[in-house]
C-alpha positions as CSV (number, residue, x, y, z in Angstrom):
1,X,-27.8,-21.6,-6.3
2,X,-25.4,-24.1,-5.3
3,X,-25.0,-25.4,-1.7
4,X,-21.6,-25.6,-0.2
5,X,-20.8,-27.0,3.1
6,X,-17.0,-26.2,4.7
7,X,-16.7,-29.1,7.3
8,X,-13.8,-27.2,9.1
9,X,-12.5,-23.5,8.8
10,X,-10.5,-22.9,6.0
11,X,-8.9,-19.9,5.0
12,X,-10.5,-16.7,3.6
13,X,-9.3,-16.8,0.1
14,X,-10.9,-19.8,-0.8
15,X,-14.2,-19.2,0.9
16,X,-14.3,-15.8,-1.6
17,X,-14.2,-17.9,-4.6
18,X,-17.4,-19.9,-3.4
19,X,-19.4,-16.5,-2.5
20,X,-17.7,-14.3,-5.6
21,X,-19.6,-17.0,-7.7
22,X,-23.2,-16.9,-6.2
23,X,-23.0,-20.4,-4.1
24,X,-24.4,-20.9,-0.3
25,X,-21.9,-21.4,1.7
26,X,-22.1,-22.3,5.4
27,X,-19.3,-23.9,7.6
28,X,-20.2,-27.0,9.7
29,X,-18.2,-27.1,13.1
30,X,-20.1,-29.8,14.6
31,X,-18.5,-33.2,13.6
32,X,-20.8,-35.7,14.9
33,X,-22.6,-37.8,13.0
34,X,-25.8,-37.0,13.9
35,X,-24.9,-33.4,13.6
36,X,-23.2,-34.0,9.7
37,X,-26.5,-36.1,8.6
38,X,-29.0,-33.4,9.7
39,X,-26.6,-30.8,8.2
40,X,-25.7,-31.8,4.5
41,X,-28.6,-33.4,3.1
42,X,-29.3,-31.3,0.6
43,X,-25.9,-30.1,-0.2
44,X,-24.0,-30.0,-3.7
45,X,-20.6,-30.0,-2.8
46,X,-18.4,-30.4,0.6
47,X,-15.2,-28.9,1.4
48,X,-13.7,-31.4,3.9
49,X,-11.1,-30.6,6.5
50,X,-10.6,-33.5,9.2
51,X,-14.3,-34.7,10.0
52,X,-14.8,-38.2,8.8
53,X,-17.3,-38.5,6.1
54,X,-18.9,-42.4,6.5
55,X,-21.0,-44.5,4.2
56,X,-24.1,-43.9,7.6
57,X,-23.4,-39.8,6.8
58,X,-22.8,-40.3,2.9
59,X,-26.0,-41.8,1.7
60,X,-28.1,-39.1,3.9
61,X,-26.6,-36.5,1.2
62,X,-29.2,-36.8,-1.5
63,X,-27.7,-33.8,-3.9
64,X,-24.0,-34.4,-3.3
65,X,-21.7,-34.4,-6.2
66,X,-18.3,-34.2,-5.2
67,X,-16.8,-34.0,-1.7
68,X,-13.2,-31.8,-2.0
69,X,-10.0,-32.5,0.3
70,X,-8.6,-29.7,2.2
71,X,-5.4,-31.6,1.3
72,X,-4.1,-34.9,-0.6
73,X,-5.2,-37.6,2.3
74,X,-8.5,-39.3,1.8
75,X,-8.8,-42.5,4.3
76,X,-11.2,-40.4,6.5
77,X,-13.8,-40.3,3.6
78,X,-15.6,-43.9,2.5
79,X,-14.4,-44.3,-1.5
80,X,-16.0,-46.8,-1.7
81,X,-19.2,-45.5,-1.2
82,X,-18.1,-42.4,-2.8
83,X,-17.4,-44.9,-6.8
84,X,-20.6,-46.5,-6.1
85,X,-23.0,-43.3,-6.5
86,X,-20.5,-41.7,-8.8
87,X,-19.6,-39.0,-6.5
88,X,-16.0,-37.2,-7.1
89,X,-13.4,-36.8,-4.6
90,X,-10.9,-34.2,-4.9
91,X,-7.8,-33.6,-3.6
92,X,-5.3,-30.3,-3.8
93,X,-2.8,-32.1,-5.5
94,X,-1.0,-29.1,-6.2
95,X,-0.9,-27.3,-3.3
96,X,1.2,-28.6,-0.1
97,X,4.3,-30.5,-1.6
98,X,6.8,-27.6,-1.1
99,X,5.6,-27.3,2.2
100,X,6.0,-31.0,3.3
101,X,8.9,-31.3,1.5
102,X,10.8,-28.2,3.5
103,X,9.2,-30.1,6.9
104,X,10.7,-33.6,6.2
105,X,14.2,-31.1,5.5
106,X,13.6,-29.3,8.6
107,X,13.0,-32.7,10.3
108,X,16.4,-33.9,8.9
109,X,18.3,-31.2,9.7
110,X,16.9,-30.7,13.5
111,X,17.6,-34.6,13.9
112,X,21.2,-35.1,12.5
113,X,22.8,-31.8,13.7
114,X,21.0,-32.6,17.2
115,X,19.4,-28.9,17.4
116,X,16.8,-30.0,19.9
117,X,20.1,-31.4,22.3
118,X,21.9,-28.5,21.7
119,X,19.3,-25.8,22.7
120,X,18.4,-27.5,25.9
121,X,22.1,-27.6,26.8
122,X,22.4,-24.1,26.5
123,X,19.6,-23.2,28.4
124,X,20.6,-25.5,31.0
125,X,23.8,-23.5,31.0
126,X,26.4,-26.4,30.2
127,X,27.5,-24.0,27.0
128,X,31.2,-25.1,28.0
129,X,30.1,-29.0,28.2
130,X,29.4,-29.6,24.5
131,X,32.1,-32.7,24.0
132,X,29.0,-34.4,26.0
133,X,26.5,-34.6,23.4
134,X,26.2,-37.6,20.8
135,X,28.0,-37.7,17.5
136,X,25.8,-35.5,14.7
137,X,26.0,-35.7,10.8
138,X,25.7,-33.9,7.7
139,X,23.3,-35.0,4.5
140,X,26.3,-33.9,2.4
141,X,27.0,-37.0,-0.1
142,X,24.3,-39.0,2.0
143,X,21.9,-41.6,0.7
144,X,18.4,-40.5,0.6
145,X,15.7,-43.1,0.5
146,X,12.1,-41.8,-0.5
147,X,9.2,-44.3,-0.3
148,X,6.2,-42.5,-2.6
149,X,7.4,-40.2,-5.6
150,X,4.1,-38.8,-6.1
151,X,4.6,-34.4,-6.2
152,X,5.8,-34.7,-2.3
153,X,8.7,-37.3,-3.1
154,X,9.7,-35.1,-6.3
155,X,10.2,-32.2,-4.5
156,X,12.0,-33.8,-1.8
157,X,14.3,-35.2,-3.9
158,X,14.9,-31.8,-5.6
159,X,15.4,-30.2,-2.4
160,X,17.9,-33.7,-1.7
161,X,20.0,-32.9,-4.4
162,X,20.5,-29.5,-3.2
163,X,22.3,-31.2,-0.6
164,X,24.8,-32.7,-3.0
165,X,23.0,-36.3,-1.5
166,X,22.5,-39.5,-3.9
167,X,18.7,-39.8,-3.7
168,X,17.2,-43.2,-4.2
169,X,13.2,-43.9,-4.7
170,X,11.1,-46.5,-4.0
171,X,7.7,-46.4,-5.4
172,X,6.2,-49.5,-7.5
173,X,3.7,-47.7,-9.2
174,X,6.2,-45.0,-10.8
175,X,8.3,-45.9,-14.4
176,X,11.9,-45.9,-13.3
177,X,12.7,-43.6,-16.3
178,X,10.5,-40.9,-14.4
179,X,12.6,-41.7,-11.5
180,X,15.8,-41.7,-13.4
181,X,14.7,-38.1,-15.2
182,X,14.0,-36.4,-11.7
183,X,18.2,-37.3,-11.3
184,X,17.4,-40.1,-8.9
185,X,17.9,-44.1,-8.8
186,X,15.3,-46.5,-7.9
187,X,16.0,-48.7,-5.3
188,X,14.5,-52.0,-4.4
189,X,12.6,-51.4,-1.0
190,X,14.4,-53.8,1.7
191,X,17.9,-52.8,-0.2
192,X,17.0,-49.5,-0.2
193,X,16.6,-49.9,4.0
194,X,19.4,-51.2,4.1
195,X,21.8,-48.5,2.7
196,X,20.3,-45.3,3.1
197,X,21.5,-42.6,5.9
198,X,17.7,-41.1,6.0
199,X,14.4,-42.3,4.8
200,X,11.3,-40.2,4.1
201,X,7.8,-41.8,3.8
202,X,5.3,-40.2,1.1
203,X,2.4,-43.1,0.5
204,X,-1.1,-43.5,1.8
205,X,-2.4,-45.6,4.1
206,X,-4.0,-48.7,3.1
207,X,-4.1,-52.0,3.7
208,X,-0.5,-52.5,1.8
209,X,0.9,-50.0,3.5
210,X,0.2,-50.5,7.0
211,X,2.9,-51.4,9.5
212,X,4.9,-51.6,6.3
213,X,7.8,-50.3,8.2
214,X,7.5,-52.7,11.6
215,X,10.5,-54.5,13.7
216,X,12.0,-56.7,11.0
217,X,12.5,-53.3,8.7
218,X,13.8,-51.3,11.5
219,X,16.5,-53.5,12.3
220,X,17.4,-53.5,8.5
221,X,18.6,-50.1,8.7
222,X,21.7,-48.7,9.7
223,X,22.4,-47.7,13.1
224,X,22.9,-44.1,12.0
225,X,19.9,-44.1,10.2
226,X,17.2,-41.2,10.1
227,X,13.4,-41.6,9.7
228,X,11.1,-39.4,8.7
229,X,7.0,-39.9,8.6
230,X,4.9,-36.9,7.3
231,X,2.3,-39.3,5.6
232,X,0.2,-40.9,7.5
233,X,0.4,-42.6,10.8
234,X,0.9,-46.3,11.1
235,X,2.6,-46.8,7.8
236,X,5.4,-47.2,11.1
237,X,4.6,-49.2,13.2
238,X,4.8,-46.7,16.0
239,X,5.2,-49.6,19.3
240,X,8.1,-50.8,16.9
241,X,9.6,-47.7,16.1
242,X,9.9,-47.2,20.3
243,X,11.6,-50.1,21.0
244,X,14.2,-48.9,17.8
245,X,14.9,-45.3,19.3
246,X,14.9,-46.8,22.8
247,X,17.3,-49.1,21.9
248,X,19.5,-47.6,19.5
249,X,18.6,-49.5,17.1
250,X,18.3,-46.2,14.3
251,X,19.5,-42.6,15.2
252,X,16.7,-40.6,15.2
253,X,13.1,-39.9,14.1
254,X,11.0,-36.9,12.8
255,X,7.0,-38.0,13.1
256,X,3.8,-35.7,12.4
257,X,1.3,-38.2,11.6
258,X,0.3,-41.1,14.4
259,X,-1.6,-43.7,15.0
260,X,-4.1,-42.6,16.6
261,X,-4.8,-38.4,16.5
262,X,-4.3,-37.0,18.3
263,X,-1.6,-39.2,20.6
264,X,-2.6,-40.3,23.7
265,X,-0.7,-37.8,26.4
266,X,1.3,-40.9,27.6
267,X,2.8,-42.0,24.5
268,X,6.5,-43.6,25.1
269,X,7.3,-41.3,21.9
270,X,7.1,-38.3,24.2
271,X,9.4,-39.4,26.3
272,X,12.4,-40.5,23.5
273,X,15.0,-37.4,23.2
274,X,16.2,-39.1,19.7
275,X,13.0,-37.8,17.9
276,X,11.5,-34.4,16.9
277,X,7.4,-34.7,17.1
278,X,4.8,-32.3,15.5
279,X,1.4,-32.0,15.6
280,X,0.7,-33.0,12.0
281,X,1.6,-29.8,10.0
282,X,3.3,-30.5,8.0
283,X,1.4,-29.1,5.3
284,X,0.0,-26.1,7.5
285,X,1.9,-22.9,6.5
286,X,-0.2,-19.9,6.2
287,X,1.4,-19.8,2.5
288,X,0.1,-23.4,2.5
289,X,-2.9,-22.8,3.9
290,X,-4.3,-20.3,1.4
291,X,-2.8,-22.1,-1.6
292,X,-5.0,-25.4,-0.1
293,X,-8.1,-23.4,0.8
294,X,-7.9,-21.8,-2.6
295,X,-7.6,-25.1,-4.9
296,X,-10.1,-26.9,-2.7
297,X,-12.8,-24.6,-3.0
298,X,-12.2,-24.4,-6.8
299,X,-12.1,-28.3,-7.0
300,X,-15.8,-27.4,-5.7
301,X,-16.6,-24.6,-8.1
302,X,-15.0,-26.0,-11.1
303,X,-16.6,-29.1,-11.1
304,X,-20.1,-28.2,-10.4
305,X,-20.3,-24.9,-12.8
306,X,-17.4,-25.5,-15.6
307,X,-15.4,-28.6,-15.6
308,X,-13.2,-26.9,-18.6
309,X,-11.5,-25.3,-15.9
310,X,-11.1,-28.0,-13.4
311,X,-7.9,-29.8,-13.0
312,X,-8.9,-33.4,-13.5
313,X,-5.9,-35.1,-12.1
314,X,-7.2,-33.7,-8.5
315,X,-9.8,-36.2,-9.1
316,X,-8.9,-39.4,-7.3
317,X,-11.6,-41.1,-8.6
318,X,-12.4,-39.6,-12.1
319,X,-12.0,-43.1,-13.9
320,X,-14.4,-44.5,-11.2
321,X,-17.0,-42.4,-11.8
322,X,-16.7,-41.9,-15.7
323,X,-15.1,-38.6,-16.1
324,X,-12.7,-38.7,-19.1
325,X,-9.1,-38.0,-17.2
C-alpha cells in the first residue's frame, strides 16, 4: 500500500482519488521541521500545500518518489536536492490559469475604473461629490504587456483580446511564432515598459527574476500605467514599487504575492489608496480549488501506479530525473 502524506488541507475530491485507489493517506498540519522529519520518512509520495520542503527534511524521506504541488510554484521545495536523488516534482499545470487570469482582470478593472475610491465615497455619503475623484480609464484599444506566456500569460491575453486591447508579450524562453499564433506581438522587455497602459507579471522567482522590476523600470513606465503581480513576490521590488505609488510615479497596482508572507502588518503598501491588495488567491476559487486538489493528487497516483496515465509535462523536472517527456 502506498503512503501519502497531504502537507496542508486540500479539498475533498482529490483526497477520494488517493483512498478510492487503496493508498494511506494522512494529512500533516504541523509544518516544523522537526515535526515534517519525524512525519514522512517512510512516505511514497507528498502532496504539498505551502510548507517548505528543505534539503535537512528531504534526505530524512527514505521512500519518497515524487513530491506534487498543490499549484504551479515550486521555490518552497529544494530542486536541487529533489534532480540529485531523482525524485519528481509535479506541478498542476492545468488547473489555476483561468482563475489567475480572471484575478489579474478583476485587478485591472478595480484599479483603472477606481471601484475601491468609488465605494468608499459612497459610504462616506459624498454620492453628489464625484467630480472629486482622480481621472479613471478603460482597457478598450489599450496596450497590454504580459511578462511569462506560460498557460497563465495565454489565457490572459485571450481574456485581453476580449477587451479589443493590443496585447504584447515578453517571454525569452517562448518562439515568437507561438506568441504571434496566440494573436499577440512580442515585445522587447524595457520597450515593452515603456509603452504599455498595464502590465501583468507571470514568471517564477529565481535568481533572474528577482527585483527584475526595481526603480529604474518603474520610472520607465508611463505615468498612467497599471501593474499587476499574481506571481510571486519580489519579482517587484516591493520598497521600489512604494516610493512609485507614493509618488505618482505609475497609476496604480494590483499585488497578491509579497515579499515576505504574509506582510508584516505595517507595510507602507497598506497604507497606498492607488493599489488593490489580496492575500495571495489568486488561484483559490472553490472551482479552482477542486480542479488543483484533483490534478495534484493524481500527479501522486499516476506516477506511482501507472505513469500511462500521468500528464508528463506537470513534471518540472522529468528530463532531470530521466523520465522520457
Amino acid at each position: 500500500m502506498m503512503k501519502i502524506a497531504m502537507i496542508g488541507s486540500v479539498h475533498s475530491d482529490g483526497l477520494s482519488i488517493l483512498e478510492k485507489n487503496g493508498c494511506d493517506v494522512f494529512e500533516v498540519t504541523d509544518f516544523s521541521s522537526d515535526s515534517l522529519i519525524a512525519k514522512l520518512q517512510d512516505v511514497d509520495g507528498i502532496a504539498l500545500r505551502t510548507a517548505k520542503l528543505t534539503k535537512n527534511v528531504l534526505e530524512k524521506c527514505h521512500k519518497l518518489k515524487i513530491v506534487s504541488r498543490h499549484g504551479v510554484g515550486y521555490d518552497n521545495v529544494d530542486l536541487n536536492y529533489l534532480n540529485e536523488k531523482k525524485i519528481a516534482l509535479a506541478i498542476t499545470g492545468t488547473a489555476n490559469a483561468v482563475t489567475v487570469a480572471e484575478h489579474v482582470m478583476a485587478m485591472f478593472l478595480n484599479v483603472c475604473k477606481i471601484i475601491k475610491q468609488s465605494d468608499r465615497l459612497v459610504r462616506d455619503g459624498k454620492f453628489t461629490e464625484k467630480s472629486s475623484l482622480p481621472d479613471f480609464f478603460e482597457l478598450y484599444e489599450k496596450n497590454i504587456l504580459i511578462l511569462g506566456f506560460g498557460r497563465i500569460g495565454r489565457a490572459l491575453a485571450k481574456r485581453c483580446l476580449g477587451f479589443d486591447a493590443r496585447v504584447y508579450v515578453y517571454d525569452p524562453f517562448i518562439d515568437a511564432s507561438i506568441i504571434k499564433e496566440n494573436n499577440c506581438i512580442p515585445a522587447d522587455f524595457d520597450e515593452g515598459l515603456r509603452t504599455s497602459d498595464f502590465i501583468s507579471v507571470h514568471m517564477p522567482l529565481n535568481e533572474k527574476t528577482k527585483n527584475m522590476i526595481a526603480k529604474d523600470q518603474l520610472m520607465m513606465m508611463k505615468k498612467t500605467c497599471i501593474l499587476v503581480n499574481t506571481a510571486r513576490g519580489g519579482i517587484i521590488n516591493e520598497q521600489d514599487l512604494i516610493w512609485a505609488l507614493t509618488n505618482k510615479e505609475i497609476y496604480g497596482a494590483g499585488i497578491d504575492v509579497y515579499e515576505q508572507e504574509p506582510p508584516n502588518i505595517n507595510n507602507p503598501l497598506f497604507k497606498l489608496n492607488n493599489i488593490i491588495l489580496t492575500p495571495h488567491i489568486a488561484g483559490l476559487t472553490l472551482e479552482c480549488r477542486k480542479r488543483m486538489a484533483i490534478e495534484t493528487c493524481e500527479n501522486v497516483l499516476h506516477y506511482l501506479n501507472d505513469r500511462s496515465k500521468l500528464n508528463i509535462k506537470n513534471i518540472i523536472n522529468g528530463k532531470k530525473i530521466g523520465l522520457e517527456i
